[in-house]
Structures are given as structure tokens and as C-alpha cells.
N, CA, C and O atoms as a GROMACS GRO file, in nm:
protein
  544
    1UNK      N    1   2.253   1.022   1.866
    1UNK     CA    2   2.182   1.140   1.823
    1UNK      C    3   2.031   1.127   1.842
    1UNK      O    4   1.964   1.230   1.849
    2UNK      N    5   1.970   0.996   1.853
    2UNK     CA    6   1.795   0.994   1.790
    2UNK      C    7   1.766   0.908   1.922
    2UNK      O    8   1.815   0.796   1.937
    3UNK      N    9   1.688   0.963   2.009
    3UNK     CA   10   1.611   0.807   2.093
    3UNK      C   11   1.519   0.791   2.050
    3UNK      O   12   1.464   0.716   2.131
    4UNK      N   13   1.450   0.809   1.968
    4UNK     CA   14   1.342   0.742   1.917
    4UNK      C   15   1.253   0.798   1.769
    4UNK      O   16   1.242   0.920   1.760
    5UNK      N   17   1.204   0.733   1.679
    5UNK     CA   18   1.166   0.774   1.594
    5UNK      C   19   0.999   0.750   1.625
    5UNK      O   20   0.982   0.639   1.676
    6UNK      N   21   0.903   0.808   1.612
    6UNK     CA   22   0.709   0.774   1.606
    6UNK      C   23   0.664   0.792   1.415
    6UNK      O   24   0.711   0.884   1.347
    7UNK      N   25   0.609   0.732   1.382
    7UNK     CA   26   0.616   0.679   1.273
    7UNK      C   27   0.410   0.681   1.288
    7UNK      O   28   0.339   0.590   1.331
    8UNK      N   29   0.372   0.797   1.243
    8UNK     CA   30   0.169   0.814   1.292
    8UNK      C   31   0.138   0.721   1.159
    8UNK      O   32   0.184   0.698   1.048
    9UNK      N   33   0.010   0.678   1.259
    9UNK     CA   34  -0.078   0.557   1.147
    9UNK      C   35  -0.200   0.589   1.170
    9UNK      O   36  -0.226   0.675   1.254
   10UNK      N   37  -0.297   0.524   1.098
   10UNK     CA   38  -0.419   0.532   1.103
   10UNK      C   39  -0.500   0.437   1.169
   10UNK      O   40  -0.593   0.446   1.249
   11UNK      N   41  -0.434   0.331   1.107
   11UNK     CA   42  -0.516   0.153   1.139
   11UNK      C   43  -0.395   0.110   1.229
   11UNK      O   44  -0.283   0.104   1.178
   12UNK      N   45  -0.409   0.087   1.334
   12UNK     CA   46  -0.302   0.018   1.416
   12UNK      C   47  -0.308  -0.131   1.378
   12UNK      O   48  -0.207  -0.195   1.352
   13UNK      N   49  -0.411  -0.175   1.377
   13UNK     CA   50  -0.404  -0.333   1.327
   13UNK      C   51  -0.271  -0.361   1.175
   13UNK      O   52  -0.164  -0.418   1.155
   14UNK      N   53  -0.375  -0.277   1.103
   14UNK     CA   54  -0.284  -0.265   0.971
   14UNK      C   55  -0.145  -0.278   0.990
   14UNK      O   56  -0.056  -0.355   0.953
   15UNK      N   57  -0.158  -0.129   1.095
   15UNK     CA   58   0.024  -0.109   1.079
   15UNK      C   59   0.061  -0.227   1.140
   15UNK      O   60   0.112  -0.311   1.066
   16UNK      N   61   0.050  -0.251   1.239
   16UNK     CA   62   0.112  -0.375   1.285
   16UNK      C   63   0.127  -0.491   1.230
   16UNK      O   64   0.225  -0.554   1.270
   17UNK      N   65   0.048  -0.550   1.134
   17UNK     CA   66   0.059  -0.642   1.076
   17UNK      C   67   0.159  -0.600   0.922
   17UNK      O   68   0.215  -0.672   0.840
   18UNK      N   69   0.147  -0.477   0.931
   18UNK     CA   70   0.282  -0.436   0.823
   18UNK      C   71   0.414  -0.444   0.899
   18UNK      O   72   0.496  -0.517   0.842
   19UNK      N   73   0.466  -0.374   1.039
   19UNK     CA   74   0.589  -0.335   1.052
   19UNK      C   75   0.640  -0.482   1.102
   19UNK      O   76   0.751  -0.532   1.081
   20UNK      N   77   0.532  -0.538   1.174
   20UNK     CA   78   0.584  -0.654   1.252
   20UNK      C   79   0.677  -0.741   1.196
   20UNK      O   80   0.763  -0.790   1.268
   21UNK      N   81   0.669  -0.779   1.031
   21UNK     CA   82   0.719  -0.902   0.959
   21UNK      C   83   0.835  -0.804   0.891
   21UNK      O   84   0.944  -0.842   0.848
   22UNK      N   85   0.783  -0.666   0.892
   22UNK     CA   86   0.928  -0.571   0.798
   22UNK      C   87   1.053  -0.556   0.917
   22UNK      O   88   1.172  -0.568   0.890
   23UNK      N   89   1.002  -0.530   1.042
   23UNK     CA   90   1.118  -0.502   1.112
   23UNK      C   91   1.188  -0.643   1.156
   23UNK      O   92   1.310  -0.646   1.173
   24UNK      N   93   1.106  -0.760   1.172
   24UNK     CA   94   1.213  -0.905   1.173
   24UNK      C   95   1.292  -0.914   1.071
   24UNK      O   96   1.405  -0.962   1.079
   25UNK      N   97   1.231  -0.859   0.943
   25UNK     CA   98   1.329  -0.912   0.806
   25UNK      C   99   1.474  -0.819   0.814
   25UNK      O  100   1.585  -0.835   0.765
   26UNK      N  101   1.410  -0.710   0.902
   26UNK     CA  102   1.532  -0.639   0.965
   26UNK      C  103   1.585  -0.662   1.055
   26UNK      O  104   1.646  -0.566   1.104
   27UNK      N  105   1.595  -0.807   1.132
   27UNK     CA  106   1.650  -0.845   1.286
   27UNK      C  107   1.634  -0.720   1.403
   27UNK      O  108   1.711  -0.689   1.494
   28UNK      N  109   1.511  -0.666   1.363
   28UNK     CA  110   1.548  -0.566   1.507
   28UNK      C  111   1.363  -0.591   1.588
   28UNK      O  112   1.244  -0.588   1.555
   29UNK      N  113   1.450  -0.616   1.706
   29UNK     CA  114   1.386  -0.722   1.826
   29UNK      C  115   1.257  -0.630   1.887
   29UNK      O  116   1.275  -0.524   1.947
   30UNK      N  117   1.162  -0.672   1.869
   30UNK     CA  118   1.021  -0.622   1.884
   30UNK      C  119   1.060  -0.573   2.058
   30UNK      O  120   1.114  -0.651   2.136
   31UNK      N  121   1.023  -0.444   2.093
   31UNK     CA  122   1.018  -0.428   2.278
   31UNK      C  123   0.874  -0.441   2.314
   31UNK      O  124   0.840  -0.509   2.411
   32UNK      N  125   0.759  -0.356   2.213
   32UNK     CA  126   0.651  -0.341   2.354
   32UNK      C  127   0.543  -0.343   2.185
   32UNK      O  128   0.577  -0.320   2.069
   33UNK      N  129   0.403  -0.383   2.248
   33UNK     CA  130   0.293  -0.341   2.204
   33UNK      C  131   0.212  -0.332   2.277
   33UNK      O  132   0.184  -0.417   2.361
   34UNK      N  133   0.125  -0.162   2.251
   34UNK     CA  134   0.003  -0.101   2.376
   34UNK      C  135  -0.102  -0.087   2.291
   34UNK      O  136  -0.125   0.028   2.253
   35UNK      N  137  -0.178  -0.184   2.248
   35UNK     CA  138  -0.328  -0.203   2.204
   35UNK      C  139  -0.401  -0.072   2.268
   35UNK      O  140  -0.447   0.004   2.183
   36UNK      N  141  -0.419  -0.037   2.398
   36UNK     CA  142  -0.428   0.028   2.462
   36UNK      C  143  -0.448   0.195   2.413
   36UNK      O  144  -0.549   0.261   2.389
   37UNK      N  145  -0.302   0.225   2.411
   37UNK     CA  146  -0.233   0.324   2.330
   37UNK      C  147  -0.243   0.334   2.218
   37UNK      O  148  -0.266   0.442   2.164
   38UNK      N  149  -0.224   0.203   2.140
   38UNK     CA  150  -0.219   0.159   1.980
   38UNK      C  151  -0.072   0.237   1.958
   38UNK      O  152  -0.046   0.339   1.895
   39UNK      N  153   0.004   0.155   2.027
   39UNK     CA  154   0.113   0.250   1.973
   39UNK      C  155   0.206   0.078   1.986
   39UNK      O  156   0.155  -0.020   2.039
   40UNK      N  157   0.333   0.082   1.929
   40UNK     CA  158   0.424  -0.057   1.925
   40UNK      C  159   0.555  -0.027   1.893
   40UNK      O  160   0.593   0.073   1.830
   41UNK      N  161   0.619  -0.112   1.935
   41UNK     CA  162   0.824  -0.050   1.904
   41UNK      C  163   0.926  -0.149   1.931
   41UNK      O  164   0.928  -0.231   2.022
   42UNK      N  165   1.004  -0.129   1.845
   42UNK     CA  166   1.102  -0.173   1.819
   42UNK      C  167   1.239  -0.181   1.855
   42UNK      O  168   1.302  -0.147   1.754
   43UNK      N  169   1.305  -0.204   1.933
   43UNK     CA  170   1.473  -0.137   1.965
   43UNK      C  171   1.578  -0.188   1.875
   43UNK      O  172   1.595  -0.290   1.808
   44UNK      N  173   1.634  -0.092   1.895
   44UNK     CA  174   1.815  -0.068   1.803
   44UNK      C  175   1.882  -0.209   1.874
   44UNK      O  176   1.860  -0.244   1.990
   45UNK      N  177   1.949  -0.263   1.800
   45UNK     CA  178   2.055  -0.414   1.834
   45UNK      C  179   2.175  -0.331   1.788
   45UNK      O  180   2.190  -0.297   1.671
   46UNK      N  181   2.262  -0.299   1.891
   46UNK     CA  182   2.318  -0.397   2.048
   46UNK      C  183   2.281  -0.308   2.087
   46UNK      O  184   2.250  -0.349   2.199
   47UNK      N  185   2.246  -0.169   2.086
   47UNK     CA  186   2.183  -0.077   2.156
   47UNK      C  187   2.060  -0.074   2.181
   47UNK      O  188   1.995  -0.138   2.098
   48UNK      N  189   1.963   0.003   2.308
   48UNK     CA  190   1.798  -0.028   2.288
   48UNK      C  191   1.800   0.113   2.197
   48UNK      O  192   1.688   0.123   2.149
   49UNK      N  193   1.874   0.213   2.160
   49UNK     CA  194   1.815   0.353   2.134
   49UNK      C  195   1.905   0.353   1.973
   49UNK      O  196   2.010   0.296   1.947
   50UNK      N  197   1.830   0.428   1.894
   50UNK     CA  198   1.666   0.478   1.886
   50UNK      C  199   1.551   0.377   1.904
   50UNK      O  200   1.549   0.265   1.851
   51UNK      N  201   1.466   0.423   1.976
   51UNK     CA  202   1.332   0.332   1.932
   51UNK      C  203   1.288   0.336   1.809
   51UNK      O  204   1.283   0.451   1.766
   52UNK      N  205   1.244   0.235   1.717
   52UNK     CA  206   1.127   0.302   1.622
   52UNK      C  207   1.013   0.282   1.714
   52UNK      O  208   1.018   0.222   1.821
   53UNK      N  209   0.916   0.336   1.666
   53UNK     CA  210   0.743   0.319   1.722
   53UNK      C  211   0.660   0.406   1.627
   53UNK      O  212   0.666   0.520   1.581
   54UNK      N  213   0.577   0.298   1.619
   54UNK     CA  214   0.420   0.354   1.531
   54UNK      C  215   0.364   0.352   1.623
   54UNK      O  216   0.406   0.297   1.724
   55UNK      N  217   0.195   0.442   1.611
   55UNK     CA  218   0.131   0.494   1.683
   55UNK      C  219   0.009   0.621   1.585
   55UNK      O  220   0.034   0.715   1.509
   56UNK      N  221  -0.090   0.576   1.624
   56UNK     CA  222  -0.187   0.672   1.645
   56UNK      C  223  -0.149   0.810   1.744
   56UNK      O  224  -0.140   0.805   1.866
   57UNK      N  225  -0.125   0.957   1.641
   57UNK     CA  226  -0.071   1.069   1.752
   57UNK      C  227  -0.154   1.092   1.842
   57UNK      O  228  -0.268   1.052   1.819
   58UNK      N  229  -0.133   1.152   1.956
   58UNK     CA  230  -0.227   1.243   2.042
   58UNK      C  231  -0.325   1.333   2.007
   58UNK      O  232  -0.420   1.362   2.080
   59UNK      N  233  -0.299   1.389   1.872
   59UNK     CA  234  -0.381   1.477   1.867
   59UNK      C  235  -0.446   1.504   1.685
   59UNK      O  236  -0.362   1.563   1.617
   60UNK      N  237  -0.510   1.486   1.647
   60UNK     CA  238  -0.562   1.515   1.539
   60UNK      C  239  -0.541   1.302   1.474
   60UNK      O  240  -0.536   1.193   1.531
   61UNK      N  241  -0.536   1.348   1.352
   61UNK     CA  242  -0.510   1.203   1.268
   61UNK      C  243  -0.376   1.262   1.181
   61UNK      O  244  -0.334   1.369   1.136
   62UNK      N  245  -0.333   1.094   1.189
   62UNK     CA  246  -0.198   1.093   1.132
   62UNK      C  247  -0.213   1.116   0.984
   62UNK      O  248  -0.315   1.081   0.925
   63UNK      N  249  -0.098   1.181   0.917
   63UNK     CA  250  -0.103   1.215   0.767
   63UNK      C  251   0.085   1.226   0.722
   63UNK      O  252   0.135   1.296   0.810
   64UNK      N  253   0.172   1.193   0.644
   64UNK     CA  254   0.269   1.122   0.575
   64UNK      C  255   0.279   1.306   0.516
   64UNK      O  256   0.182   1.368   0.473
   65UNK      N  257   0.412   1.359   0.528
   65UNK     CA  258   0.469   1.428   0.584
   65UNK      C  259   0.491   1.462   0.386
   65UNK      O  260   0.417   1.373   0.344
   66UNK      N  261   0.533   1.517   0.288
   66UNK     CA  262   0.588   1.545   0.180
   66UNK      C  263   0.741   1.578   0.156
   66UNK      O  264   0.760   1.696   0.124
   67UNK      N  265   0.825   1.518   0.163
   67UNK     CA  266   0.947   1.526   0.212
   67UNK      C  267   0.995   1.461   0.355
   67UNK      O  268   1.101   1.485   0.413
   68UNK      N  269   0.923   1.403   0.383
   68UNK     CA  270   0.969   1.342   0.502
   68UNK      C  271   0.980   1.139   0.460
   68UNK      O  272   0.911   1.061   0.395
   69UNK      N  273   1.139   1.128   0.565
   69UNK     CA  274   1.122   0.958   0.491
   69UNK      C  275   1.190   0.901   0.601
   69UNK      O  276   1.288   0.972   0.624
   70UNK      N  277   1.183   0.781   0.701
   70UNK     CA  278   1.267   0.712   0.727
   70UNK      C  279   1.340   0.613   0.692
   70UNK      O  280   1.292   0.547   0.600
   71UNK      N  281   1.432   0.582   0.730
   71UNK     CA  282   1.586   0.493   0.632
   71UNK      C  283   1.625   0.407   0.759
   71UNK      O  284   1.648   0.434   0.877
   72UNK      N  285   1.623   0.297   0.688
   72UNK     CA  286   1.662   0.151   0.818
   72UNK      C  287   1.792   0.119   0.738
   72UNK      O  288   1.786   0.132   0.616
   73UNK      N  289   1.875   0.089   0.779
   73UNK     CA  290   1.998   0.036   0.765
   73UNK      C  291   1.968  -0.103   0.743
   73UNK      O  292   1.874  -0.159   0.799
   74UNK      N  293   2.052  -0.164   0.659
   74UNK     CA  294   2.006  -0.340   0.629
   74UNK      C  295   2.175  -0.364   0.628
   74UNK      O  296   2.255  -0.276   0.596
   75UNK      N  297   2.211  -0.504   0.670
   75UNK     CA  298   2.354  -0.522   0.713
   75UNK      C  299   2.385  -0.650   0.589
   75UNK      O  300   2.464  -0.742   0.603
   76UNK      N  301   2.300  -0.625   0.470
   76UNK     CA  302   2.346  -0.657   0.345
   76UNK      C  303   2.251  -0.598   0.239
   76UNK      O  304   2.148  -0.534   0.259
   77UNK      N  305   2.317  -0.641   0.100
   77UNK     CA  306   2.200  -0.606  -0.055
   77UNK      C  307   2.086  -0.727  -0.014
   77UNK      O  308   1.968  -0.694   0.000
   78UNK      N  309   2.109  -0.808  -0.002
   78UNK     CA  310   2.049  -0.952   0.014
   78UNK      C  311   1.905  -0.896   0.118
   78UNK      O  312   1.785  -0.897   0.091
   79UNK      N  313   1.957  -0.863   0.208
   79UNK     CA  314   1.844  -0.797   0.323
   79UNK      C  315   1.727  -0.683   0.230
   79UNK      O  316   1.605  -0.681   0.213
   80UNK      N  317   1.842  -0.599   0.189
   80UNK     CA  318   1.743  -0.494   0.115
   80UNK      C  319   1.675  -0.564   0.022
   80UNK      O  320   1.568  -0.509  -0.004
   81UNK      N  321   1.697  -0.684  -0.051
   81UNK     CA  322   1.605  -0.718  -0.114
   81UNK      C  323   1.504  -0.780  -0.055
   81UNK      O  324   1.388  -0.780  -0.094
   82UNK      N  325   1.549  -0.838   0.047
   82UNK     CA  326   1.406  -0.923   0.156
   82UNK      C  327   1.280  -0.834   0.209
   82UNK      O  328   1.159  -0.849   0.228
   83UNK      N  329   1.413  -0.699   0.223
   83UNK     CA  330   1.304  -0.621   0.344
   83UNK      C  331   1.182  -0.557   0.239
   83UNK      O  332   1.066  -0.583   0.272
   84UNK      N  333   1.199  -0.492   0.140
   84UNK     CA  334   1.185  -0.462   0.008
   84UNK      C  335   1.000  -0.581  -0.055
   84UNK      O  336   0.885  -0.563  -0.095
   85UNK      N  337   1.076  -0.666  -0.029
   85UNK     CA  338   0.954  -0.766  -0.061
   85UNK      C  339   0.875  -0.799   0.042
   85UNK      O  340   0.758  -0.837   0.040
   86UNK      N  341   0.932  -0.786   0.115
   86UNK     CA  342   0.836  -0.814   0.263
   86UNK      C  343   0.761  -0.676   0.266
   86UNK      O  344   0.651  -0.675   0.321
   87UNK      N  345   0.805  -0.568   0.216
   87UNK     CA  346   0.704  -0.487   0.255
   87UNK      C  347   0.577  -0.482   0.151
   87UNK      O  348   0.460  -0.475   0.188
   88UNK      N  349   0.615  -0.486   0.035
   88UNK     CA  350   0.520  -0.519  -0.076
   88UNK      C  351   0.393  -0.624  -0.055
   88UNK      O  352   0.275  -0.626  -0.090
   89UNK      N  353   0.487  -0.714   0.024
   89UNK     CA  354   0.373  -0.892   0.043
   89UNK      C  355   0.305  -0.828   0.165
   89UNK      O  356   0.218  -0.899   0.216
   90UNK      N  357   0.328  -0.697   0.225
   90UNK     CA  358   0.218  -0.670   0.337
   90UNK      C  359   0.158  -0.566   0.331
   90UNK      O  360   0.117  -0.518   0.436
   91UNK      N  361   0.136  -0.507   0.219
   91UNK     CA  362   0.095  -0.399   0.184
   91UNK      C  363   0.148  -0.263   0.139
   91UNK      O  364   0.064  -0.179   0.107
   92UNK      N  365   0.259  -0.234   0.133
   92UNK     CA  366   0.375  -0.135   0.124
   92UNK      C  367   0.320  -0.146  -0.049
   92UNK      O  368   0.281  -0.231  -0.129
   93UNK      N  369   0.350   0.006  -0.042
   93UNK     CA  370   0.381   0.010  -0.228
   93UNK      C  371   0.547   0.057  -0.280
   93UNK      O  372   0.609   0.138  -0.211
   94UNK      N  373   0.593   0.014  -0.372
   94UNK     CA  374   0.697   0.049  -0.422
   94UNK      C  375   0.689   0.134  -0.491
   94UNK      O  376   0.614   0.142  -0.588
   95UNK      N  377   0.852   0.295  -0.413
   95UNK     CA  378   0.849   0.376  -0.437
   95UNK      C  379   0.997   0.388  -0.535
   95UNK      O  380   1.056   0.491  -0.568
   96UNK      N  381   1.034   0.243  -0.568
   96UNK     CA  382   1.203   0.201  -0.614
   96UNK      C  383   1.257   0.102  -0.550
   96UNK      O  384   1.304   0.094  -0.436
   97UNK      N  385   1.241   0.002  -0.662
   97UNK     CA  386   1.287  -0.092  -0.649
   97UNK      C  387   1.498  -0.112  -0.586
   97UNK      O  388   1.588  -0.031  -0.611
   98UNK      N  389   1.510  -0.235  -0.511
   98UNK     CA  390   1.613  -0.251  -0.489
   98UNK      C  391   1.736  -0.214  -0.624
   98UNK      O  392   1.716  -0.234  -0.744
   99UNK      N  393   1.840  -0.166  -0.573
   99UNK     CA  394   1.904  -0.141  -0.666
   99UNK      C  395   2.035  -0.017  -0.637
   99UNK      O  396   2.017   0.057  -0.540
  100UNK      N  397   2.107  -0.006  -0.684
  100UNK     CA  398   2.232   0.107  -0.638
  100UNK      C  399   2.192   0.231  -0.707
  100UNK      O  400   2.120   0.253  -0.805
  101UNK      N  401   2.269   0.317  -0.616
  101UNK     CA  402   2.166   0.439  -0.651
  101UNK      C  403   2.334   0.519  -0.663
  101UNK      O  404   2.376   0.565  -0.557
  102UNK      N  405   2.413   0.531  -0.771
  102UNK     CA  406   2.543   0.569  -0.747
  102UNK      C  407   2.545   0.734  -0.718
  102UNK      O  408   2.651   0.776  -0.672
  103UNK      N  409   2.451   0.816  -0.737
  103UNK     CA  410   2.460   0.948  -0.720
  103UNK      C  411   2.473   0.992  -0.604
  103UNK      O  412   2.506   1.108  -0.583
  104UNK      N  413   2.441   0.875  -0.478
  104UNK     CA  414   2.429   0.894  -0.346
  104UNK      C  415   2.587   0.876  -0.282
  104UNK      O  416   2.650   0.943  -0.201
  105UNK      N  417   2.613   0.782  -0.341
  105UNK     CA  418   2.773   0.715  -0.321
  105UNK      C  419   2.779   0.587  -0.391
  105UNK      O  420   2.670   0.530  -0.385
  106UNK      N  421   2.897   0.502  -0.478
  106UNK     CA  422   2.924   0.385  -0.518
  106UNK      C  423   2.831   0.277  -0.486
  106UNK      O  424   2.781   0.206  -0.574
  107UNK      N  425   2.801   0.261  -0.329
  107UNK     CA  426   2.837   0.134  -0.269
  107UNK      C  427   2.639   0.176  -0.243
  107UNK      O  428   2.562   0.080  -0.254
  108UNK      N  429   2.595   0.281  -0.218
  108UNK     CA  430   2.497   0.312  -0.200
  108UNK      C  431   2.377   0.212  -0.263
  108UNK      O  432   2.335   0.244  -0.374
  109UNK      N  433   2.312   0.078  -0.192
  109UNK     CA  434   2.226  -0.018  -0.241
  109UNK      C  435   2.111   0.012  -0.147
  109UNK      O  436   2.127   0.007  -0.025
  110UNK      N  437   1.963   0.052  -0.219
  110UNK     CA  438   1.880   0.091  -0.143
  110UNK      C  439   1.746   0.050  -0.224
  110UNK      O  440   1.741   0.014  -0.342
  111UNK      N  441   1.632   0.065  -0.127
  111UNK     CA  442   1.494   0.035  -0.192
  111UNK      C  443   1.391   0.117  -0.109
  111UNK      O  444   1.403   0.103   0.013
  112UNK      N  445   1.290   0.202  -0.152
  112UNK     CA  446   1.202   0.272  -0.131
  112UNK      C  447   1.039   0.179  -0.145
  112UNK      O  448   1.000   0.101  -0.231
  113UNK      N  449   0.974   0.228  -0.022
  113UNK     CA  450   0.855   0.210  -0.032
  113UNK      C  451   0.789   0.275   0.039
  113UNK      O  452   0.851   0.325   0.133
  114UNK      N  453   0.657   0.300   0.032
  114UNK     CA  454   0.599   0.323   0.136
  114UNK      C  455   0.456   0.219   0.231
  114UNK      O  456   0.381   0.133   0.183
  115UNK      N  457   0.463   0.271   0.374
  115UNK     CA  458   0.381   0.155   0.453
  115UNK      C  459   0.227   0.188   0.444
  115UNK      O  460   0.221   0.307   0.416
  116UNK      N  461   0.128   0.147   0.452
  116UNK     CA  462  -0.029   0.129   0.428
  116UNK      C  463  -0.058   0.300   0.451
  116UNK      O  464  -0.135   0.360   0.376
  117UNK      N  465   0.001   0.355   0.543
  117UNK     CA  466  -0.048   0.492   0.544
  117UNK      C  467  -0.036   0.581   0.491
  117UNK      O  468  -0.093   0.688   0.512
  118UNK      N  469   0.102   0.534   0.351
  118UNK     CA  470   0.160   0.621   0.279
  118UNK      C  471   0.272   0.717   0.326
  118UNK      O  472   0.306   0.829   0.287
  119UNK      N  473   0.337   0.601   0.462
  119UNK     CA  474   0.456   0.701   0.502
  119UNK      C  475   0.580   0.615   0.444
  119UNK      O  476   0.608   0.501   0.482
  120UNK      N  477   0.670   0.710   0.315
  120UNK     CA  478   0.802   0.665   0.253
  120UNK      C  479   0.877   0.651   0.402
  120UNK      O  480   0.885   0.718   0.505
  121UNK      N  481   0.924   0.535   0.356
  121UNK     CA  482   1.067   0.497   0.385
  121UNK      C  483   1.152   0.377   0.311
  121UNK      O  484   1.114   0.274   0.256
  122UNK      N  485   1.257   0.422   0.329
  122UNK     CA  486   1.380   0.330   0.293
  122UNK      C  487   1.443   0.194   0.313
  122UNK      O  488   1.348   0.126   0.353
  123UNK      N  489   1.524   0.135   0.309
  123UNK     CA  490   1.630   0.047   0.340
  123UNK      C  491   1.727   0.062   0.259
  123UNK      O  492   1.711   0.080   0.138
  124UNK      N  493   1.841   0.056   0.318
  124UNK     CA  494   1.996   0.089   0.271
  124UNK      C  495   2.068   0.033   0.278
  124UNK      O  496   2.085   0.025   0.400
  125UNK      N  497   2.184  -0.065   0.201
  125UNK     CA  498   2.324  -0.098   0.289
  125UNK      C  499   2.419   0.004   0.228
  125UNK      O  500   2.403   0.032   0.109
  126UNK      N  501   2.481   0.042   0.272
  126UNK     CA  502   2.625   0.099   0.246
  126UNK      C  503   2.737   0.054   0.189
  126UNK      O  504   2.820   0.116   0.122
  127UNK      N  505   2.734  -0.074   0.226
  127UNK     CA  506   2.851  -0.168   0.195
  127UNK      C  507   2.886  -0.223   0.060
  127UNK      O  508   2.804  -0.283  -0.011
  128UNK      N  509   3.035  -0.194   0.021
  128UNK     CA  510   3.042  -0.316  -0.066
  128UNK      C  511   2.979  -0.408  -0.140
  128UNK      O  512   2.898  -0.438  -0.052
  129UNK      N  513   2.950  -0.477  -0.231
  129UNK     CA  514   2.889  -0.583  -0.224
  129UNK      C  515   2.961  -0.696  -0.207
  129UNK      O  516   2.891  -0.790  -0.168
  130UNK      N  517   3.132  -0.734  -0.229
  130UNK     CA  518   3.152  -0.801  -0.189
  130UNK      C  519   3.203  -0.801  -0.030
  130UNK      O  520   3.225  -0.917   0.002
  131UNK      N  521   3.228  -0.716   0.072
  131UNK     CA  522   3.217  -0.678   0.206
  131UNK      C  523   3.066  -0.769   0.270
  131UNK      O  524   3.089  -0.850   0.360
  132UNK      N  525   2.928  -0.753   0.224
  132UNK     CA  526   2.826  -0.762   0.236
  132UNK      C  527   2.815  -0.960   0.226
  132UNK      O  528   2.773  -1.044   0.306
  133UNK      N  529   2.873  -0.967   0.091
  133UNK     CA  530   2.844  -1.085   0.084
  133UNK      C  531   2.934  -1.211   0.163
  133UNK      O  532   2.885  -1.323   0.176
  134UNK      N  533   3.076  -1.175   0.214
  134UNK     CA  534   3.167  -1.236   0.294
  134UNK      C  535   3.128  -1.212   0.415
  134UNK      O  536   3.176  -1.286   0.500
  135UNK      N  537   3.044  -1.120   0.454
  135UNK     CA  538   3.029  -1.078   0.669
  135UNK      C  539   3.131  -0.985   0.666
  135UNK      O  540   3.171  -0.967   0.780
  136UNK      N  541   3.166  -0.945   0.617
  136UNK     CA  542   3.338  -0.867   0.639
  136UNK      C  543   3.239  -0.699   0.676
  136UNK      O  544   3.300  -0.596   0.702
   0.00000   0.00000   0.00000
């Protein structure tokens, strides 16, 4: 459905030194950075698509949307709690802490923050917790 998500920043340094250590804690494999551009991205594992990418837009300055959020998938609770703290230890503020959110669904384990520019986003697992905690 998505080839790519752009994710506008202000400070490219910043952002980068935010997404860089959040998207490893998420195993998803750095593709490109354009100093240049000030723009940087990420690809989908085993697939390259969607991209994420931050970036300074084309046109005006970037500003964090009111209702708008992106959601990374984490392939355990354990992750969501890593990714969660990793974003905090780089500047991210917490918008909700790790934790199950049952109104969404049972299994629904998620954590909210947002990155230096004040754009919310998520991490989620779906799974079980004991599914999560076996590899199953």
C-alpha cells in the first residue's frame, strides 16, 4: 500500500542523531543519507518498500501535523520497550509510556512519543506476549 513515508524536520543534524539509534533499535537497515538534501531513509526488511525518510520539505518549514502520527511495528513488547527508551535518551518526549492499550485490541502493546520536532509517533507489537517472547 505505502512506498514511502517523509517525516519534515527542522534540524537535520538533530533529526538524525534522533532517528538513526531509534530505527536500529528497530532493526530496520539505514539506505541513504543526503546532507546535501538533508533528507535520510530507511528501508522495510525483507522488503525495501515503504521507505521511511526525514527531511527538510521543499517548500516552506516543517511543522507536526495535529492528528497526524506514524506507527513502526516492533517484532516484540521487549523492543517496544527499547525503542521507547531510545527515543527518550535522544531527545523524544513521552507521549505514553510502554504498556497495553486493551481498547485497541487484547494483545495491543504500544508506546507513544514524539521526535525533537514534535512529530508523534508510535511503536506497536500486536502479538501475544507469550508468541513475542518464544519467536513464535
Amino acid at each position: 500500500m505505502f512506498s514511502h513515508l517523509f517525516v519534515g524536520i527542522t534540524d537535520f543534524d538533530r533529526a538524525l542523531a534522533f532517528y538513526t539509534p531509534l530505527m536500529a533499535a528497530l532493526k530496520q537497515p539505514h539506505r541513504f543519507t543526503d546532507p546535501g538534501s538533508q533528507r535520510a531513509g530507511w528501508q522495510s526488511v525483507p522488503t525495501p518498500r515503504p521507505l521511511f525518510i526525514i527531511g527538510r520539505p521543499l517548500e516552506g518549514e516543517a511543522c507536526f501535523g495535529n492528528g497526524q502520527m506514524t506507527a513502526f511495528m516492533a517484532a516484540s513488547r521487549a523492543m517496544v520497550d527499547e525503542v521507547h527508551a531510545v527515543a527518550l535518551a535522544h531527545g523524544g518526549t513521552s507521549e505514553g509510556a510502554p504498556g497495553l492499550r486493551p481498547q485497541y485490541h487484547p494483545d495491543y502493546y504500544g508506546a507513544y512519543f514524539r521526535d525533537p520536532d514534535g512529530n508523534k509517533l508510535c511503536v506497536v507489537c500486536h502479538e501475544a506476549e507469550s508468541s513475542t517472547a518464544t519467536g513464535a
